[in-house]
N, CA, C and O of each residue as an XYZ file, in Angstrom:
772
protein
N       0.848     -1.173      0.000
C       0.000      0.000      0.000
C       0.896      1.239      0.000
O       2.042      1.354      0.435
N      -0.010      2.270     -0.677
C       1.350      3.566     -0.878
C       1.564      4.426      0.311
O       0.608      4.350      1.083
N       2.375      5.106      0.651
C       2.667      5.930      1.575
C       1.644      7.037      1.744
O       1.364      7.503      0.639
N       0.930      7.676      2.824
C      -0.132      8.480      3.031
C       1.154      9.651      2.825
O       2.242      9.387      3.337
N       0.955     11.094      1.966
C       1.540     12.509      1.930
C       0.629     13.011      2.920
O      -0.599     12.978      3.002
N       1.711     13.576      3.795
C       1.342     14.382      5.120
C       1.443     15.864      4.760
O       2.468     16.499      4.508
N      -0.059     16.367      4.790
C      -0.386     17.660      3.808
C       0.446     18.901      5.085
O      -0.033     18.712      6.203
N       0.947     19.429      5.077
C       1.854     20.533      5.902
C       2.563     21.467      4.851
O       3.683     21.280      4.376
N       1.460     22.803      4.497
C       1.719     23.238      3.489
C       2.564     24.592      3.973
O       2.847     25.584      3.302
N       2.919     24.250      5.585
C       3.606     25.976      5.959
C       5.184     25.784      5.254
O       5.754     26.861      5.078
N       5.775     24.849      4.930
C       7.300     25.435      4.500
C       7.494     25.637      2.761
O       8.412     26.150      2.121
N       5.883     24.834      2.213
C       6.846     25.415      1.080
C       5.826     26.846      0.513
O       5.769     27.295     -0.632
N       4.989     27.397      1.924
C       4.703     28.487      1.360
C       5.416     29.143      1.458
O       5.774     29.838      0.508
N       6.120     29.251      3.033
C       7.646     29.897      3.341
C       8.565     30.134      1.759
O       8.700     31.082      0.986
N       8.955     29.038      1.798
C       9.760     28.810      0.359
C       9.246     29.522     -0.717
O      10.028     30.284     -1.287
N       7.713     29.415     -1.259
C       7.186     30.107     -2.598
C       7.121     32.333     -2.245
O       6.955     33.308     -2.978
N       7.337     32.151     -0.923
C       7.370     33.494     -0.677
C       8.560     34.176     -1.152
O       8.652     35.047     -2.017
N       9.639     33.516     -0.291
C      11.284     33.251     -0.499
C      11.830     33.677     -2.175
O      12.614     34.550     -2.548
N      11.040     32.649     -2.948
C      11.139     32.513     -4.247
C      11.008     33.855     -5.328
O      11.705     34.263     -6.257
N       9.526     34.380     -4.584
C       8.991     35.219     -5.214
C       9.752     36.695     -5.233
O       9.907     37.521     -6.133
N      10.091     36.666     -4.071
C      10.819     38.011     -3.829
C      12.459     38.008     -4.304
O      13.293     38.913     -4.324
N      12.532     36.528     -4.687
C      13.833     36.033     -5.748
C      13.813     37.259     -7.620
O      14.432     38.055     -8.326
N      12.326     36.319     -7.391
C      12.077     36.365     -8.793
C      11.361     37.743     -9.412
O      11.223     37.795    -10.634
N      11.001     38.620     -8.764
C      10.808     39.860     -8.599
C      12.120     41.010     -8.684
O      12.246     41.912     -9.512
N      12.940     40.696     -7.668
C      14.488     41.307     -8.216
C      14.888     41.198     -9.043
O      15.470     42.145     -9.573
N      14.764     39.392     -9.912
C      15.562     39.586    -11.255
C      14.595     40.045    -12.031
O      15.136     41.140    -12.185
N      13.564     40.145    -12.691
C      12.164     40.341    -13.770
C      12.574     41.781    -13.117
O      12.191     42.426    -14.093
N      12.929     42.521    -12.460
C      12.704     43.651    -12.222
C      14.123     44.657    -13.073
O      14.005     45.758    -13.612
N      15.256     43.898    -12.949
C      16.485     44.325    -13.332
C      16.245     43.563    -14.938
O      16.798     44.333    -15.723
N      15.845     42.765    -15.471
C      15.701     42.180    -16.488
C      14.593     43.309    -17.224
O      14.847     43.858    -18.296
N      13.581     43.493    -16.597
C      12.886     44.701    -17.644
C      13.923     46.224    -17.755
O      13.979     46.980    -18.726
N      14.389     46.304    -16.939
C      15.244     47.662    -16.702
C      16.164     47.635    -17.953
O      16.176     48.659    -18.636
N      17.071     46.402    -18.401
C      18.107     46.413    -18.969
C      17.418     46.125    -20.425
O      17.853     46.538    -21.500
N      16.148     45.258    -20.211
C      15.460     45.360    -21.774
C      14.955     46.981    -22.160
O      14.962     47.366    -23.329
N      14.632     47.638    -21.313
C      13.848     49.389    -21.608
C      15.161     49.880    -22.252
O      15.055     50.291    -23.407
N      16.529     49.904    -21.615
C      17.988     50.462    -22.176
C      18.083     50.330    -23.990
O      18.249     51.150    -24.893
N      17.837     48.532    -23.915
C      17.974     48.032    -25.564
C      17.105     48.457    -26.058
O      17.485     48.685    -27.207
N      15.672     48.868    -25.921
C      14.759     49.238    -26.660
C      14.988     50.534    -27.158
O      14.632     51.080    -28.202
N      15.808     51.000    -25.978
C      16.150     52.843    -26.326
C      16.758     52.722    -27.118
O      16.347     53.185    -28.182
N      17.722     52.228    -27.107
C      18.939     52.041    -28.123
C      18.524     51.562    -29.513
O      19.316     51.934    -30.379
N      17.578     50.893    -29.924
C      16.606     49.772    -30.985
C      16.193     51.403    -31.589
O      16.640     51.884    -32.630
N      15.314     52.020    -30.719
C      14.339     53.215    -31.104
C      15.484     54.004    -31.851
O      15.565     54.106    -33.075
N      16.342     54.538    -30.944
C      17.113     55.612    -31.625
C      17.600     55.222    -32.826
O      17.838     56.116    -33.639
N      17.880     53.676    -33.241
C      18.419     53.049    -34.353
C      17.287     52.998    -35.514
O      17.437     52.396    -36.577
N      16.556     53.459    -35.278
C      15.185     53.255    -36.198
C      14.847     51.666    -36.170
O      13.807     51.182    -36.616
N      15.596     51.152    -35.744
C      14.825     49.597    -35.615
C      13.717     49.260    -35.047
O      13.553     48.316    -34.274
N      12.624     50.325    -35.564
C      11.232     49.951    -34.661
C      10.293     48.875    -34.380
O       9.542     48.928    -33.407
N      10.309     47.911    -35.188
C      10.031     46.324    -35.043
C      10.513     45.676    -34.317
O       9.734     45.231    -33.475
N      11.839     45.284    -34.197
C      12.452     44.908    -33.470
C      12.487     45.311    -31.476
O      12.858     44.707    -30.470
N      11.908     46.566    -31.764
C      11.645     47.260    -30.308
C      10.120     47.031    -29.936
O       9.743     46.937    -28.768
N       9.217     46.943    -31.111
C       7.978     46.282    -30.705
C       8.139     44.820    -29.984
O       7.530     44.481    -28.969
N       9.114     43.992    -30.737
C       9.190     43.061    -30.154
C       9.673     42.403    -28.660
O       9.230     41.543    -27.899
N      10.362     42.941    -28.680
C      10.937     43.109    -27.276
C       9.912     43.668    -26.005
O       9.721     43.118    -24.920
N       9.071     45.506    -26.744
C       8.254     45.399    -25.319
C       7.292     44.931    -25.033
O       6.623     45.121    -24.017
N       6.963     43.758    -26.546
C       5.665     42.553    -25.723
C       6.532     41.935    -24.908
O       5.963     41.583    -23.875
N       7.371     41.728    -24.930
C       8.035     40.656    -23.683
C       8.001     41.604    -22.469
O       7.425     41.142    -21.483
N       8.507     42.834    -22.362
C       8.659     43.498    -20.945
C       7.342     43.837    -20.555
O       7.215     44.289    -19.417
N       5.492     43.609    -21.855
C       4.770     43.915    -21.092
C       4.441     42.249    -20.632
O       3.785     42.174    -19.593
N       4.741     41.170    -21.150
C       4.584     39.821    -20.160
C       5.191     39.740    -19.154
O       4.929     38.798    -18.407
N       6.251     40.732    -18.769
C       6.951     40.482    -17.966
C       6.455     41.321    -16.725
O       6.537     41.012    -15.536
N       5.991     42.306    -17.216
C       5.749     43.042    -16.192
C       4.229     42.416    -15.839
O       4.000     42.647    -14.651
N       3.405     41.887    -16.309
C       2.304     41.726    -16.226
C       2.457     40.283    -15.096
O       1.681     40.133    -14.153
N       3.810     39.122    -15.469
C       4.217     38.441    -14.181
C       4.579     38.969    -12.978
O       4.649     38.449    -11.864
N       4.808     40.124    -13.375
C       5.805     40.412    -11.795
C       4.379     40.999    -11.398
O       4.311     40.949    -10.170
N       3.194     41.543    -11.943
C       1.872     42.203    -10.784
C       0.979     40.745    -10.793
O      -0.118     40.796    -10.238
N       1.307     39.743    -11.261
C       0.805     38.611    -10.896
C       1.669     37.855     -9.554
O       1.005     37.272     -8.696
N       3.077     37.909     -9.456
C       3.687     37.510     -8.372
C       3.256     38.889     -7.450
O       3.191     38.229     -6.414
N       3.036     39.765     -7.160
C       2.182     40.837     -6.330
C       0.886     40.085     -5.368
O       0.628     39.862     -4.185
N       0.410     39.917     -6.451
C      -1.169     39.388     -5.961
C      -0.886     38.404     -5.144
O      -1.264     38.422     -3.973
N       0.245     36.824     -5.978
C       0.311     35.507     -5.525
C       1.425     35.618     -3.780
O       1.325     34.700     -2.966
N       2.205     36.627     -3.550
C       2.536     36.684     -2.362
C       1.895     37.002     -1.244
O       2.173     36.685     -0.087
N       0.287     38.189     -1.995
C      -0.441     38.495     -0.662
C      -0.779     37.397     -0.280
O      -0.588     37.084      0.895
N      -1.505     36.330     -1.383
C      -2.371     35.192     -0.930
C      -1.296     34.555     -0.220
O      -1.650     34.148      0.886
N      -0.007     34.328     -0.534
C       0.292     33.031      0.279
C       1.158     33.691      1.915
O       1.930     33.038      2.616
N       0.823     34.755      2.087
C       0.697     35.260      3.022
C      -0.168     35.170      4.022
O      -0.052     34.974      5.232
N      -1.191     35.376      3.189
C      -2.833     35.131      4.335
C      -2.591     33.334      4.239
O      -3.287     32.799      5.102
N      -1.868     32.414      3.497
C      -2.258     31.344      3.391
C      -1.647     30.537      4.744
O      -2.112     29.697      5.514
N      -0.160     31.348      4.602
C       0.938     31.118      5.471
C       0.182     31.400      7.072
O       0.194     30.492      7.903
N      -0.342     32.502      7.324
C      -0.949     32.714      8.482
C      -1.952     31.979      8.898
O      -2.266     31.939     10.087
N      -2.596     31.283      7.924
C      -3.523     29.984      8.141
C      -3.308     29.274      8.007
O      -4.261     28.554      7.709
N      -2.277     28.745      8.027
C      -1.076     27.637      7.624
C      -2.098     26.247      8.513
O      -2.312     25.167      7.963
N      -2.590     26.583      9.879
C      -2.775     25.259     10.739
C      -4.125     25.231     10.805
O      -4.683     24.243     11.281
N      -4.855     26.336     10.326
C      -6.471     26.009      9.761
C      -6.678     25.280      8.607
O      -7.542     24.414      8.466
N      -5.493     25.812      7.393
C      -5.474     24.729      6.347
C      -5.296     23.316      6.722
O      -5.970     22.411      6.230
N      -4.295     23.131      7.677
C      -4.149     21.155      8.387
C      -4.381     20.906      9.122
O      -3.753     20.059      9.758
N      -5.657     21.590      9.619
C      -6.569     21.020     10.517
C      -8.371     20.975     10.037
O      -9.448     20.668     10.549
N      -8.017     21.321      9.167
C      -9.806     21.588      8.546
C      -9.668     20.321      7.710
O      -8.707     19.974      7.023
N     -10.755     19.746      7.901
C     -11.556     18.608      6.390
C     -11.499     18.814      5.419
O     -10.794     18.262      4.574
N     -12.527     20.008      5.248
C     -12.460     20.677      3.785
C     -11.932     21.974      3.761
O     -11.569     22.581      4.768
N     -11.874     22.527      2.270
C     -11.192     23.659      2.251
C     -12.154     24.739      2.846
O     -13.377     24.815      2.732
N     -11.090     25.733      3.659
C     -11.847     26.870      4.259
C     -12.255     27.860      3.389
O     -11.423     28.555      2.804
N     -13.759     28.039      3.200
C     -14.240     29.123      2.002
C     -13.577     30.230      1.773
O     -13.172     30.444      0.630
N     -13.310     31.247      2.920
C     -12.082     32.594      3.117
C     -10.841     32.340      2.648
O     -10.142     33.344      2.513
N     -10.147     30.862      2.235
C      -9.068     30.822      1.445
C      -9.063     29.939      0.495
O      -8.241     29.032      0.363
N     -10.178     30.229     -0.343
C     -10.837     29.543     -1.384
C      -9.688     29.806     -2.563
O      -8.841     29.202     -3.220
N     -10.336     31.324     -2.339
C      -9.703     31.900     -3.316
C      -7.899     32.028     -3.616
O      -7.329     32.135     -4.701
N      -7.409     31.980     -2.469
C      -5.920     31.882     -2.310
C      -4.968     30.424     -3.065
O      -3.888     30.194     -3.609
N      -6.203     29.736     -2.650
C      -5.418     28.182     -2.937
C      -6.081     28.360     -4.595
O      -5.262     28.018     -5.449
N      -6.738     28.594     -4.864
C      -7.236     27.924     -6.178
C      -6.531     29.154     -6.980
O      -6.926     29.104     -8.144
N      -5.760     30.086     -6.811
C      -4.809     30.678     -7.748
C      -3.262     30.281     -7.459
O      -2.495     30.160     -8.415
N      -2.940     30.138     -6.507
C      -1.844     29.154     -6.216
C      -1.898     27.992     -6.943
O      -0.740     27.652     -7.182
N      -2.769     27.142     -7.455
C      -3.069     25.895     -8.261
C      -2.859     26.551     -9.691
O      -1.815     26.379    -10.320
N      -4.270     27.567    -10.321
C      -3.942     28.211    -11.464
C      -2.525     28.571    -12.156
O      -2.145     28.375    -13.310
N      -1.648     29.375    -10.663
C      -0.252     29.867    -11.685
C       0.511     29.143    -11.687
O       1.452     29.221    -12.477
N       0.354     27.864    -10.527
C       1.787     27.011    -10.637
C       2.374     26.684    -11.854
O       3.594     26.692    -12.018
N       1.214     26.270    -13.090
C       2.038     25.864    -14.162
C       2.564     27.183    -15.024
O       3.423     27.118    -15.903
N       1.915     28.329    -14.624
C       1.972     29.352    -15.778
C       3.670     29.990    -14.942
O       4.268     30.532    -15.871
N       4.488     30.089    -13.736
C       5.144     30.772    -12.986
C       6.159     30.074    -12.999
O       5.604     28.989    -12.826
N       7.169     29.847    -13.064
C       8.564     29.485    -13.050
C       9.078     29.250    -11.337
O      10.252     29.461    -11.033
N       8.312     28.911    -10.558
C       8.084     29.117     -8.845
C       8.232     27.255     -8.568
O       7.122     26.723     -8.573
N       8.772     26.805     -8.465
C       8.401     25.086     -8.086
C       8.099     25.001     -6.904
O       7.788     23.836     -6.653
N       8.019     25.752     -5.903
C       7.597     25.529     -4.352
C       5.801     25.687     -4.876
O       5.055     25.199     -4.028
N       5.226     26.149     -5.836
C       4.040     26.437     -6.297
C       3.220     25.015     -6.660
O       2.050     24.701     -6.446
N       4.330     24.282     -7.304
C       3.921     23.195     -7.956
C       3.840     22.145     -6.660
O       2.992     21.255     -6.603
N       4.639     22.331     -5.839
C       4.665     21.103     -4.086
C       3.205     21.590     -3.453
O       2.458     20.861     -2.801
N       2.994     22.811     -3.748
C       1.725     23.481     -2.897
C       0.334     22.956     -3.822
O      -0.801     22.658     -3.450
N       0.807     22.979     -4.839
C      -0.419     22.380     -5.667
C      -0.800     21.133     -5.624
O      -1.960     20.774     -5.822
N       0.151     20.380     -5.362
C       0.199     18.989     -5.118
C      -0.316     18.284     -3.992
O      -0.827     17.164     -3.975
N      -0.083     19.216     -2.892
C      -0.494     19.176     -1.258
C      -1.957     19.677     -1.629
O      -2.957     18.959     -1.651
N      -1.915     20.814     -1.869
C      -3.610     21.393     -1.786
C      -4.700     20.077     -2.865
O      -5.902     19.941     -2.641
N      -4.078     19.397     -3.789
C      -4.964     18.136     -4.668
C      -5.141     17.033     -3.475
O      -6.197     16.569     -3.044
N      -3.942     16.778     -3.110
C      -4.089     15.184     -2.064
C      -4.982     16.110     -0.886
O      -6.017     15.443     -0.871
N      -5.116     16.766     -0.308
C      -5.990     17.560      0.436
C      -7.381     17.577      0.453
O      -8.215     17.171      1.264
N      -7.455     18.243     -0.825
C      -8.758     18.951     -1.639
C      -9.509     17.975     -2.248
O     -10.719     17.785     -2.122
N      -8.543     17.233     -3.062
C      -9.206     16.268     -3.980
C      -8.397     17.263     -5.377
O      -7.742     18.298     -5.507
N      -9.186     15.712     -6.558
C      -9.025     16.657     -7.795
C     -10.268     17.800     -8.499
O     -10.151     18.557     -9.463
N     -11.357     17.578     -7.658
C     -12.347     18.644     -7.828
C     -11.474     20.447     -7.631
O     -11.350     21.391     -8.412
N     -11.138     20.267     -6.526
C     -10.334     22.244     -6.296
C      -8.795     22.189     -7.411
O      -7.908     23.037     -7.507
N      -8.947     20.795     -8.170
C      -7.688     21.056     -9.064
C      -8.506     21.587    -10.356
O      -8.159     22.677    -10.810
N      -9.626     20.854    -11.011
C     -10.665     21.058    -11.618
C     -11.213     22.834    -11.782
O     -11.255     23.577    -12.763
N     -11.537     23.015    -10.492
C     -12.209     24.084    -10.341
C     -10.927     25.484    -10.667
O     -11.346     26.471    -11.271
N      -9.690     25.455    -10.304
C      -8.781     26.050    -10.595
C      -8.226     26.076    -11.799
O      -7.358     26.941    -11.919
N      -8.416     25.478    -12.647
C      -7.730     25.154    -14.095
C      -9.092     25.558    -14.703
O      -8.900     26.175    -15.751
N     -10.426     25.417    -14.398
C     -11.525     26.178    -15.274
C     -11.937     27.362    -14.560
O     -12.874     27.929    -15.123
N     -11.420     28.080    -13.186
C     -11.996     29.311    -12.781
C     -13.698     28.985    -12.765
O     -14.687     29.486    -13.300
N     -13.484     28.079    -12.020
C     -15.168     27.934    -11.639
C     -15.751     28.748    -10.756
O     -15.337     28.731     -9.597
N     -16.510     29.362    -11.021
C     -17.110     30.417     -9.701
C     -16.370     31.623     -9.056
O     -16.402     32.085     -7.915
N     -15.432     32.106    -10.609
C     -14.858     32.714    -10.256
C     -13.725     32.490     -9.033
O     -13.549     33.075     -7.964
N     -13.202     31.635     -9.536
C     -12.257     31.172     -7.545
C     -10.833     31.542     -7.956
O      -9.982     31.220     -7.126
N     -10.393     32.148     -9.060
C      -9.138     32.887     -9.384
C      -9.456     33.953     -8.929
O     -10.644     34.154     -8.678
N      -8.188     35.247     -8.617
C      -8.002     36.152     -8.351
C      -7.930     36.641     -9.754
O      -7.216     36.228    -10.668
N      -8.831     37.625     -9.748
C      -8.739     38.550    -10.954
C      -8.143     39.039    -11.850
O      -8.448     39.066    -13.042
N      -7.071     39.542    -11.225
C      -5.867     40.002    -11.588
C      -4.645     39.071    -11.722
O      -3.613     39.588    -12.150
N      -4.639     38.092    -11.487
C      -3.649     37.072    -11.602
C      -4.110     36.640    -13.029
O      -3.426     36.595    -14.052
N      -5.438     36.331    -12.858
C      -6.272     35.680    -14.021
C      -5.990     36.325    -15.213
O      -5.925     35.615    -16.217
N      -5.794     37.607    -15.331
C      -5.458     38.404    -16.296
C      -4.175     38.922    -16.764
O      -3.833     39.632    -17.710
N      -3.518     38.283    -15.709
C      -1.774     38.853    -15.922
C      -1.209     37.510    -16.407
O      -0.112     37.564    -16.963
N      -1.732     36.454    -16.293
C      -1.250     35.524    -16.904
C      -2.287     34.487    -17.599
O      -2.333     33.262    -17.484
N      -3.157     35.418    -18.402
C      -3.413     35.238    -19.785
C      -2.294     35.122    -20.874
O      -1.132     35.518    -20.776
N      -2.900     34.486    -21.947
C      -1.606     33.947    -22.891
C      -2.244     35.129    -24.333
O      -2.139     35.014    -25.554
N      -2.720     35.914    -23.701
C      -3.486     36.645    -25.004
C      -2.166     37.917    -25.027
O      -1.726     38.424    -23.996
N      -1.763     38.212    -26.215
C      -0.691     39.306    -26.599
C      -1.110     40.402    -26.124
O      -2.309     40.443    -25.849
N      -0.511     41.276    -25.949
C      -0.732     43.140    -25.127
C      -1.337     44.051    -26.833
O      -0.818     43.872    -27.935
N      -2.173     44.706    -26.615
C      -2.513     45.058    -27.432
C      -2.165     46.056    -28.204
O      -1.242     46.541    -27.550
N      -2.306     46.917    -29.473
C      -1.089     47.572    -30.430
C      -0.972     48.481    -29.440
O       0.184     48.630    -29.044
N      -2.198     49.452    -28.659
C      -2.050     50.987    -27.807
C      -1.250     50.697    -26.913
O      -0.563     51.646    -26.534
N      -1.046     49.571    -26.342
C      -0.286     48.686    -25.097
C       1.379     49.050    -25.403
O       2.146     49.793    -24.790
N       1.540     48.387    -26.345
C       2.810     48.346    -26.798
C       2.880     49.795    -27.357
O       3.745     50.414    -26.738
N       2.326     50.491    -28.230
C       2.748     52.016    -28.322
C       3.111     52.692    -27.170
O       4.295     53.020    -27.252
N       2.573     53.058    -26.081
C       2.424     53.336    -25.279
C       3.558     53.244    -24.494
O       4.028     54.182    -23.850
N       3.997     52.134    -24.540
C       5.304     51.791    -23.484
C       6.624     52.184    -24.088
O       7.620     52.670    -23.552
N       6.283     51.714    -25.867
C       7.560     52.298    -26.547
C       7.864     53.936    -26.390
O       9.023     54.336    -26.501
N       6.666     54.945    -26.102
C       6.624     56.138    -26.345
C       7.096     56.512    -24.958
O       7.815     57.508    -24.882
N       6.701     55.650    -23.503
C       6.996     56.204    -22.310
C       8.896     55.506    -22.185
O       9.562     55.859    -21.212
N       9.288     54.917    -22.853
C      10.359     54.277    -23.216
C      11.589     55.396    -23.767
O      12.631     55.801    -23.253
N      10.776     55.711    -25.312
C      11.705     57.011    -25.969
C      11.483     58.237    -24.930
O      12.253     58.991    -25.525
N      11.177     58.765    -24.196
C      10.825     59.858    -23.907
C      11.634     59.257    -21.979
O      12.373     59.995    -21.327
N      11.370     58.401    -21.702
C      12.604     57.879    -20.794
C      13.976     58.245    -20.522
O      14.539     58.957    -19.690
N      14.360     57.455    -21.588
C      16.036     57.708    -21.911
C      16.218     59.173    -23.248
O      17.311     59.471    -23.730
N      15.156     59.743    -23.543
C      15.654     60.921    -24.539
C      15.934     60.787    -25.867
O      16.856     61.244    -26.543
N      15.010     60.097    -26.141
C      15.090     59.598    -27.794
C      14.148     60.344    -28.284
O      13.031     60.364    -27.766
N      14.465     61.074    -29.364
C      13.078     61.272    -30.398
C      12.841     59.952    -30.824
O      13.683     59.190    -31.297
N      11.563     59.707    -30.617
C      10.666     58.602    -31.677
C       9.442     58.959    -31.386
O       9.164     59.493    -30.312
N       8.391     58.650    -32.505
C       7.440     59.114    -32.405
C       6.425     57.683    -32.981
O       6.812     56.848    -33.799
N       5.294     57.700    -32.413
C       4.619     56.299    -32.873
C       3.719     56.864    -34.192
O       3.161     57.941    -34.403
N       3.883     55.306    -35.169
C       3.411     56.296    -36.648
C       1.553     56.020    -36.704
O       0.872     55.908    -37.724
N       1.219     55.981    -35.681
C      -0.027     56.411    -35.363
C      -0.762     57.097    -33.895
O      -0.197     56.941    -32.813
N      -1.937     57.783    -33.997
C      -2.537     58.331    -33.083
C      -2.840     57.624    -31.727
O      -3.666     56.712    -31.739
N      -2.160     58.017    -30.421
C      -2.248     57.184    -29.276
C      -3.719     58.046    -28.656
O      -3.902     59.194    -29.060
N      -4.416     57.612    -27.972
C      -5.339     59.107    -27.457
C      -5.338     58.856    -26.386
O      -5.765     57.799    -25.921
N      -4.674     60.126    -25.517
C      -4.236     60.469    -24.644
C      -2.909     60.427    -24.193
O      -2.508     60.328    -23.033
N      -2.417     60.494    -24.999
C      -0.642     60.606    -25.169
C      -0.446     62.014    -26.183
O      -0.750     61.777    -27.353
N      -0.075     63.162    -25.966
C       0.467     63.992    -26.727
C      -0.367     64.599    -27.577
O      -1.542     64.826    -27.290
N       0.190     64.919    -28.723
C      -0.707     65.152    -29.940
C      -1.528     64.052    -30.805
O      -1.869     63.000    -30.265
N      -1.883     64.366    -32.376
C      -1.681     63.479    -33.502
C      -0.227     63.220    -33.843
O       0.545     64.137    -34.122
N       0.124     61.943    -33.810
C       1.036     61.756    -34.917
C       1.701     62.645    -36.219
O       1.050     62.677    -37.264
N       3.143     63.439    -36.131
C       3.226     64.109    -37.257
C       3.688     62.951    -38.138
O       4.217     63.478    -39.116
N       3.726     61.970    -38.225
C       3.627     61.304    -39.732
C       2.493     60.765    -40.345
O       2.645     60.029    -41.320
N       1.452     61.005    -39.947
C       0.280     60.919    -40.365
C      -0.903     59.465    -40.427
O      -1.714     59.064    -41.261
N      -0.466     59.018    -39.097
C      -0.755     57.450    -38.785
C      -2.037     58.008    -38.522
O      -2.407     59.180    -38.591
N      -2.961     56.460    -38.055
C      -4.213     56.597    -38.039
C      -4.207     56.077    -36.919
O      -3.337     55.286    -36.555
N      -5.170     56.447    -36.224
C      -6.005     56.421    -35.001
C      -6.087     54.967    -34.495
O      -6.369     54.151    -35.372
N      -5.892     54.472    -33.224
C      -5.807     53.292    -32.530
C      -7.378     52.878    -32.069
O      -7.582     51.848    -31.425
C-alpha cells in the first residue's frame, strides 16, 4: 500500500514566498536592462524589433503584478497555515488563495508552487484542481487571471510603453499612429488606434 503525503503546506509556502521576492528582483532588473535596448533599438530606427521586445517586458511586467497578488495570498495562506491542516475541507475565506496558487503554478517558473499544488490536490481532492484550471465560480483572483493570460498586449499597449520608453532615456521617436491620450496626432500621419 502507498505511503499516506502528510499535507503541511507551511514550509513550502515559506519557500514560494522566499522565491517570489527572488524572482521579482531579477524580472525587475531584467525589464530595466530590456527598456535600455529598446532605447537604443528606437534611436536606431529599428522599430520592429523594439515592438518586439516590449511585448516581452509587457509579459513580464504583467508576471511580476501577478507575483504581487500571488505573495499576498500566500501570506494570508501562510498565516492559516494550521487552519489549512486542521480543517476537512477547504476553508471558504481561502478559497480563493489556494485555487490561484493551483492556477499559476504551471503558468510561474516558482516550483515551491507546484509542491503546494500537489499538497492542496491530495488535500482537496481533484475537484479544487478542476475548479482552478476552469476558474469555476470565479475562484481565481482577478488580476492574476489576467496577468497571466496567454493573449498578446494590445497595439495601444505596446505604443504606449515604446513612447513612455523614448521619452525615458531621450530619444526622439514618435509612434506612426494616433495614441489618445498621449500627446498630440502623430506628425507622420498614422491613423487612429
Amino acid at each position: 500500500m502507498g505511503k499516506k503525503v502528510k499535507f503541511d503546506p507551511k514550509l513550502p509556502i515559506k519557500a514560494a514566498i522566499v522565491r517570489i521576492k527572488i524572482q521579482r528582483n531579477k524580472k525587475n532588473a531584467l525589464i530595466e536592462n530590456e527598456r535600455r535596448i529598446i532605447a537604443g533599438l528606437l534611436k536606431d530606427g529599428k522599430d520592429e524589433n523594439a515592438r518586439v521586445r516590449v511585448e516581452k517586458i509587457i509579459k513580464e511586467q504583467h508576471t511580476l503584478d501577478a507575483y504581487e497578488e500571488l505573495y499576498i495570498h500566500l501570506e494570508e495562506l501562510l498565516q492559516r497555515a494550521q487552519s489549512l491542516k486542521a480543517s476537512n475541507g477547504l476553508p471558504e475565506d481561502l478559497r480563493e488563495g489556494v485555487c490561484t496558487v493551483i492556477f499559476a503554478s504551471p503558468r510561474v517558473k516558482i516550483a515551491e508552487l507546484t509542491t503546494l499544488r500537489e499538497q492542496f490536490t491530495v488535500k482537496y481532492g481533484q475537484l479544487i484542481l478542476q475548479d482552478a484550471f476552469l476558474n469555476r465560480n470565479d475562484c481565481i483572483n482577478p488580476k492574476v487571471f489576467q496577468c497571466l493570460s496567454v493573449s498578446p498586449p494590445s497595439e495601444a499597449e505596446v505604443l504606449l510603453l515604446l513612447n513612455e520608453i523614448a521619452k525615458q532615456h531621450g530619444v526622439a521617436w514618435e509612434a506612426d499612429v494616433y495614441i489618445p491620450g498621449v500627446g498630440g496626432e502623430s506628425t507622420q500621419g498614422g491613423t487612429e488606434l
